[in-house]
C-alpha positions as CSV (number, residue, x, y, z in Angstrom):
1,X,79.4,12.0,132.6
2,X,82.6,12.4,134.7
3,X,83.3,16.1,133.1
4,X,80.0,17.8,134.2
5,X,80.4,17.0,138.4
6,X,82.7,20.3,138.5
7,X,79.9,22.3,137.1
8,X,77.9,21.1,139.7
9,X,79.9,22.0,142.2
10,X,80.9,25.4,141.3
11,X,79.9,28.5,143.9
12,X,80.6,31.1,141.9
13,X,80.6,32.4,138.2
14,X,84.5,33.1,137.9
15,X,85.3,29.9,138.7
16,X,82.4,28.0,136.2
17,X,83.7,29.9,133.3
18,X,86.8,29.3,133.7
19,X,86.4,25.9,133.7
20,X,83.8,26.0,130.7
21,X,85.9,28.1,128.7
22,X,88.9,25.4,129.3
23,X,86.6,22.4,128.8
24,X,85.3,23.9,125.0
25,X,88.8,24.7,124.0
26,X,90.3,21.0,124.7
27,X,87.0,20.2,121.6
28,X,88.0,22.6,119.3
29,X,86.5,26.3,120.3
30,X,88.1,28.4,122.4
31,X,86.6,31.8,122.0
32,X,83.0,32.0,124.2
33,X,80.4,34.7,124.3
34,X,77.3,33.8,126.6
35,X,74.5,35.8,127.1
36,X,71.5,35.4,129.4
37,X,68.7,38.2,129.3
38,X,65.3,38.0,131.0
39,X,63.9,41.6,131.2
40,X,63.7,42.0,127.2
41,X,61.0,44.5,126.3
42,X,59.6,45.1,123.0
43,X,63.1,45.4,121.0
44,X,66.1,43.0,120.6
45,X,67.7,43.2,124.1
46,X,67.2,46.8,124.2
47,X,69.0,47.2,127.3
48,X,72.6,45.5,127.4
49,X,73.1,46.2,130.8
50,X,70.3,44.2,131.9
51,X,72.1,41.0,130.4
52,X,74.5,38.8,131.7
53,X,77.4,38.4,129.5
54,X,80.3,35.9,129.9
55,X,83.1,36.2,127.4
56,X,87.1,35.4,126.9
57,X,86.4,37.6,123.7
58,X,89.1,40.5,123.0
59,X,87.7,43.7,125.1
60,X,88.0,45.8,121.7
61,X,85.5,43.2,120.1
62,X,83.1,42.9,123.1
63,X,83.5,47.3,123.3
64,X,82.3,47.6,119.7
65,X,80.1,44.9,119.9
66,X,78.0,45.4,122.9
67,X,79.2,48.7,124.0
68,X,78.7,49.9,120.2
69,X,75.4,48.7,119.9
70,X,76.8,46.5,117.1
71,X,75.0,43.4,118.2
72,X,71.6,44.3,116.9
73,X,73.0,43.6,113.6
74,X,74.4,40.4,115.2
75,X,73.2,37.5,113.1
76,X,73.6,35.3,115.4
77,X,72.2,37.0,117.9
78,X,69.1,37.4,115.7
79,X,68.7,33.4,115.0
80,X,69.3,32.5,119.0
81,X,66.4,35.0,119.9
82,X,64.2,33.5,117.4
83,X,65.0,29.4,117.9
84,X,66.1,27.0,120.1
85,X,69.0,24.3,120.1
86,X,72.4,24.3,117.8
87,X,73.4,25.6,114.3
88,X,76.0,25.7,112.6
89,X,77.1,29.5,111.4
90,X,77.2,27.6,107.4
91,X,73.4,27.6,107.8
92,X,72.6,30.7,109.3
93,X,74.6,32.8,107.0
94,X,73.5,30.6,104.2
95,X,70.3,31.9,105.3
96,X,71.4,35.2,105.8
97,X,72.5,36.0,102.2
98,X,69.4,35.4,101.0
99,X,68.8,38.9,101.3
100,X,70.8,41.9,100.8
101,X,73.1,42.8,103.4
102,X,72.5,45.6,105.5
103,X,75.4,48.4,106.5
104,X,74.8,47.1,110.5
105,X,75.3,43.9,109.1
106,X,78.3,44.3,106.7
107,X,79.9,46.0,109.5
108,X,79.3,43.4,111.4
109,X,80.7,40.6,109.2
110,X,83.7,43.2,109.0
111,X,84.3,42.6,112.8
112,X,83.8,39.4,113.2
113,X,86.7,39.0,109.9
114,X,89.1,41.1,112.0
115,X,88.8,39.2,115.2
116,X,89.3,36.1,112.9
117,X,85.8,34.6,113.8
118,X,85.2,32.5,110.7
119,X,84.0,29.4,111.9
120,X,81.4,28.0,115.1
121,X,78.6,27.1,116.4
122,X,75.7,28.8,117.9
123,X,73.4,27.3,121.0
124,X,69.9,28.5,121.6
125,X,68.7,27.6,125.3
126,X,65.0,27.0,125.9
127,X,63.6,29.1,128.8
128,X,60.6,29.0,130.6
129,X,60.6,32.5,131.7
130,X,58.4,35.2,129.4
131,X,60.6,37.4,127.2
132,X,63.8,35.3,128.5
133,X,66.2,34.8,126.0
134,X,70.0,32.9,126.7
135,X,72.5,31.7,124.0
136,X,76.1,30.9,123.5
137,X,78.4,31.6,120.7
138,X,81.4,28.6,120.3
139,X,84.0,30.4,117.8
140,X,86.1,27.5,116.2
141,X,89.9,27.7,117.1
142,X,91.8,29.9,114.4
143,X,93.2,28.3,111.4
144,X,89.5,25.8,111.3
145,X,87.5,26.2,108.5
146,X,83.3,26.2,108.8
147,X,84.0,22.5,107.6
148,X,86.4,21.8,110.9
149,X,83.9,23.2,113.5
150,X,81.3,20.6,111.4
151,X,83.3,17.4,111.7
152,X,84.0,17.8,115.2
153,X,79.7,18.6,115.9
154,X,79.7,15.5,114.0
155,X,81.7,13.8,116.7
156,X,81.2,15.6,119.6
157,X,77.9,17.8,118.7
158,X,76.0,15.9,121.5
159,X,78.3,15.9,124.3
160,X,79.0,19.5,123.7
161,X,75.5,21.1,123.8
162,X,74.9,18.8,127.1
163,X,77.5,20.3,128.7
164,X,76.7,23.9,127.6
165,X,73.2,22.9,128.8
166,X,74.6,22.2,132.3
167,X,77.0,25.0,132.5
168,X,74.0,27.6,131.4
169,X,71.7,26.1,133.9
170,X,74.6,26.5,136.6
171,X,75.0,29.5,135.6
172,X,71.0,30.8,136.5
173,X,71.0,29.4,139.7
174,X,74.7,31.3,140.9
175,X,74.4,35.3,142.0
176,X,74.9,37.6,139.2
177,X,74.7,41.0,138.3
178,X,74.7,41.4,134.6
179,X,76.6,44.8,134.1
180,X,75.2,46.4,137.4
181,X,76.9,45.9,140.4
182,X,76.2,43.1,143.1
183,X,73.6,44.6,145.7
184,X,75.4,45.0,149.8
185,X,74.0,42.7,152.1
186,X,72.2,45.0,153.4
187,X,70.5,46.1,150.2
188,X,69.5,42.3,149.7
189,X,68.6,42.1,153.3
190,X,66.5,44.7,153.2
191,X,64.5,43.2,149.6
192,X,64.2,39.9,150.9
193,X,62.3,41.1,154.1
194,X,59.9,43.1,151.0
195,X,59.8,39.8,149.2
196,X,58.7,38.4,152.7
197,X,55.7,40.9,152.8
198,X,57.2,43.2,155.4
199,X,56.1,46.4,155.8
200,X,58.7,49.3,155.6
201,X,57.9,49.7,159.7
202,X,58.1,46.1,159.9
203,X,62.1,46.1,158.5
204,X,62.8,49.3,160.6
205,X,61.8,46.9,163.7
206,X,63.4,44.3,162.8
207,X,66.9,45.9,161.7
208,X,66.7,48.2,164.6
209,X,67.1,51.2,162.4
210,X,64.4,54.2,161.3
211,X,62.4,53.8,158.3
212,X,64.3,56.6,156.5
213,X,67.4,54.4,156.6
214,X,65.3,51.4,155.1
215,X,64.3,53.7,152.3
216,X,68.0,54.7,151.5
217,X,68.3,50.9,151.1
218,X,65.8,50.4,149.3
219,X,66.5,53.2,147.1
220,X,70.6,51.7,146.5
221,X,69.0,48.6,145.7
222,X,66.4,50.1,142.8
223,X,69.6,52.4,141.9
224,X,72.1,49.0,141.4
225,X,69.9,46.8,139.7
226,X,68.6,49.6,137.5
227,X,65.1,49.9,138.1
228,X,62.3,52.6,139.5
229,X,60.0,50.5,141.6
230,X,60.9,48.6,144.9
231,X,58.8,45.8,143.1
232,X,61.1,45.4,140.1
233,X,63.8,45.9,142.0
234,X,62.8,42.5,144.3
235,X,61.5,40.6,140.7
236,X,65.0,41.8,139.1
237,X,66.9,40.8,142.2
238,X,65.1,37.2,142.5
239,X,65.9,36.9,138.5
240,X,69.9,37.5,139.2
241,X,69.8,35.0,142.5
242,X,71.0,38.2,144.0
243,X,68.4,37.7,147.3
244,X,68.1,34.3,150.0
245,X,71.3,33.2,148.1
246,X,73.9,31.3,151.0
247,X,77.0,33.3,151.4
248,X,79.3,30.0,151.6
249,X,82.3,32.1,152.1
250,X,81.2,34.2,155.1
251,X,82.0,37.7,153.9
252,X,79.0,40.3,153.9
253,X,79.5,40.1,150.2
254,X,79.3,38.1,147.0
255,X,82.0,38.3,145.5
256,X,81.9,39.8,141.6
257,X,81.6,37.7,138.9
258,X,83.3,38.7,135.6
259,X,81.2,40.0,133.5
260,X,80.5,42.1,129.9
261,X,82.9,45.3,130.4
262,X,85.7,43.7,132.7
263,X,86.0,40.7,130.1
264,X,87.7,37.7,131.4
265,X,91.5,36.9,130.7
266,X,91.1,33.1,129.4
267,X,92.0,33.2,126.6
């Protein structure tokens, strides 16, 4: 198990997708598109910006897609929300055209046949956290037919879901910020000292500032990560290992992973 040490010793997001995105393409499928989601209310990821999304996916596609709203009538999407482990895109369309297509959906299918996405694999991960969902789409190298992408799972099918495994739980446990920005150091300062049970008196004490500048903190922090209460803001921040992470490079910031909406160039 020689190829999973480097995820293991990644720091930083940039860095472990680039190396995944490298590592599926020498089997076969080089066109990724993870997502990670673990504040899902009652709809199907009703928020994008809440979810983390790593792609080397064209930015047109990942615009119309998740900027267009177009992956609610993702069928993919709709399977890894609803099961866990691997398919194979024969079955789930298979599947699919049991019923009448949708206009979402044709549309869809229309997208996918312009960005040449014929042929993959989807991977549903378990999660233990309530209304948690994470997934990863493997598109098959153009010019491989739905029958390719199924003789190489033949051979390679295990191997290839452990290491998307590994590279998925890498990725929880690295600082993130879905489509939000990273929170300052001062912001996370601030949330971990309320994680900590600190009053808002307490942090002005021990920052040696007044508690209206704690609250303007606090406020940036609830403003970044998207939320109205300082109490979300610290469950939302824990979620995204965005508080009590190390800074192993010494700057007063994390550096930016990225993410969905500055898509990354390895393609």
């Amino acid at each position: 198990m020689k190829r999973l040490l480097p995820y293991l010793a990644m720091d930083n997001v940039d860095d472990l997708w680039a190396h995944h995105t490298q590592v599926m393409t020498d089997f076969g499928f080089d066109r990724l598109f993870y997502a990670f989601n673990a504040f899902r209310g009652a709809g199907l990821y009703d928020n994008p910006e809440d979810a983390l999304l790593l792609t080397n996916m064209p930015s047109d596609y990942v615009e119309a897609y998740v900027g267009g709203g177009m992956f609610r009538d993702g069928v993919m999407l709709r399977w890894a929300v609803s099961n866990t482990g691997a398919a194979s895109w024969r079955d789930v369309y298979a599947e699919m055209l049991k019923e009448p297509l949708t206009k979402g959906q044709q549309a869809m299918q229309a997208l996918n046949a312009h960005h040449g996405l014929a042929a993959g694999y989807t991977i549903s991960f378990p999660m233990a956290i309530k209304n948690a969902n994470a997934g990863i789409g493997l598109v098959a190298k153009r010019g491989l037919t739905q029958d390719d992408a199924d003789e190489i799972w033949a051979e390679h099918g295990e191997i290839i879901q452990i290491i998307n495994h590994v590279a998925h739980l890498c990725i929880l446990q690295l600082p993130a910020a879905g489509q939000r920005r990273l929170l300052t150091a001062r912001q996370a300062e601030v949330l971990e000292l309320v994680a900590d049970g600190k009053t808002m008196q307490d942090i002005a004490i021990l920052l040696e500032r007044n508690v209206a500048t704690v609250e303007k903190h606090l406020r940036g922090a609830r403003d970044a990560l998207g939320v109205e209460t300082t109490a979300q803001a610290v469950r939302k921040a824990s979620v995204l290992n965005q508080i009590f992470r190390l800074d192993r490079s010494g700057a007063a910031e994390a550096r930016r992973p990225h993410l969905a909406g500055t898509v990354s160039q390895n393609r």
